[in-house]
C-alpha angles and dihedrals in degrees: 000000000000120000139208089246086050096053097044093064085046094046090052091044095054084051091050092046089051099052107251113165128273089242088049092044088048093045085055100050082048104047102043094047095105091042084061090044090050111047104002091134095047116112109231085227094057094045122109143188085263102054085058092049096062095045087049091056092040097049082046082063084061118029103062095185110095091208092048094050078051086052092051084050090055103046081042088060108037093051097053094040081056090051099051090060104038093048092035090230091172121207118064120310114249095228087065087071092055105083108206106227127253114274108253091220116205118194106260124271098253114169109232115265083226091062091051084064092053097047085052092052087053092059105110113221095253125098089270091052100042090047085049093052085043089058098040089059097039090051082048104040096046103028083222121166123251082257097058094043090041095049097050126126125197081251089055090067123067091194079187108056080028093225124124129200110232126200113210142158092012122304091357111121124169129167122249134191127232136186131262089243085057091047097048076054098055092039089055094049082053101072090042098047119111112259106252097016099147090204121074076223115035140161127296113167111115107274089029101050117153091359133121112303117222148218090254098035086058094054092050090055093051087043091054098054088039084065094035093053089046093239124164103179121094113293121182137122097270090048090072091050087050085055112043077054098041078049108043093051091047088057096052102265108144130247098237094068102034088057081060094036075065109038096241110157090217137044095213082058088068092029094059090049112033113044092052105106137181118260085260090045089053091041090059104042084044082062092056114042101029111127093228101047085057094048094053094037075061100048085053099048093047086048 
């Protein structure tokens, strides 16, 4: 009689044979730990709506996150579904009677594009400064993630065309586009760039000088001209993506192209994230765009 446990090594076997990726395979080792803790023994004939219902509240006891308690539904769900087919259990699967709960959206954690200006005011004119003002504008210009900047070479980078090739989430690469102003930046950096340095940023403390930045080395150096610059507000490498696209929707892109802009595989991805806005941001664009605000702002000016 097949088990939980069982179907769970057959259920990660089917995803590995067809090709998720490493991250998804890991997520799902991750997130569907508990679930095995909890009814590994169970026989999937013998489970019921019930038994999930009491792994769901107590998971709830250890996972804090309420996306992340969404995430744990999900995988639930997605692994017994599976079962039920592969096995032919017949009947309805217990995990279509568990609802997983409405996402509680907050608007993304985008740094001020204010701020952006203080932290490049606070670049010193030496290498490490003009390579941190380069990364400042090309965080800000290409609303790339830490992996893609991290993972840049000089012949990733056409300073003339001003488009980059970015490696993220694995394998995936896609080309982005980037300013003058960003590439006047890079070139800078350039001439001042340590010979042999593999990375187009590299290192520069003393000990580590022209070697592989890092994921933490990147958010120290975002953490040093926050406090430089005196700002109080979230700075970290994921709040300049949220606001070059925070940004380039205020100002009337598309989402169509800024989904690609981000390499998201699917427009409702950006969508779903991204046109959400706080009660101020909708009262101003309200301002803007009412068709009676415009009607009377003509009036006034044809009076």
């Amino acid at each position: 009689m097949i088990t939980v446990r069982e179907a769970y090594e057959s259920f990660m076997l089917a995803k590995q044979a067809d090709g998720l990726k490493p991250a998804t395979l890991t997520w799902y080792q991750y997130t569907l730990l508990p679930l095995r803790q909890a009814l590994a023994g169970v026989p999937l004939a013998a489970l019921t709506a019930d038994h999930l219902r009491r792994y769901v509240i107590g998971m709830r006891a250890q996972v804090r996150s309420h996306e992340n308690q969404r995430g744990h539904i999900r995988a639930m769900k997605a692994l017994l579904s599976w079962a039920w087919q592969e096995y032919e259990m017949g009947g309805r699967c217990p995990a279509d009677r568990i609802k997983i709960p409405a996402s509680r959206w907050q608007t993304p954690n985008a740094i001020e594009i204010a701020d952006v200006r203080l932290m490049l005011k606070a670049c010193l004119h030496t290498p490490q400064g003009y390579r941190d003002r380069a990364i400042l504008l090309f965080l800000t210009d290409t609303g790339c993630r830490a992996a893609g900047l991290l993972g840049l070479t000089p012949e990733d980078v056409d300073l003339t065309r001003r488009l980059a090739t970015l490696r993220e989430k694995g394998s995936k690469e896609r080309n982005v586009p980037f300013t003058i102003f960003t590439a006047r930046a890079i070139r800078e950096w350039l001439t001042h760039r340590p010979v042999g340095a593999s990375q187009l940023f590299c290192a520069m403390r003393f000990g580590r000088h022209g070697t592989e930045m890092t994921y933490d080395g990147l958010r120290l150096l975002l953490n040093r001209l926050k406090r430089k610059a005196g700002i109080k507000g979230r700075v970290n490498p994921h709040s300049f993506r949220h606001a070059f696209a925070r940004h380039y929707l205020s100002v009337g892109g598309d989402l169509a192209t800024l989904s690609q802009l981000l390499g998201h595989s699917d427009v409702s991805t950006t969508a779903n994230f991204y046109t959400r806005y706080s009660v101020d941001e909708l009262s101003a664009t309200h301002s803007r765009f009412s068709p009676v605000g415009q009607m009377y702002r003509k009036e006034s000016r044809d009076d």
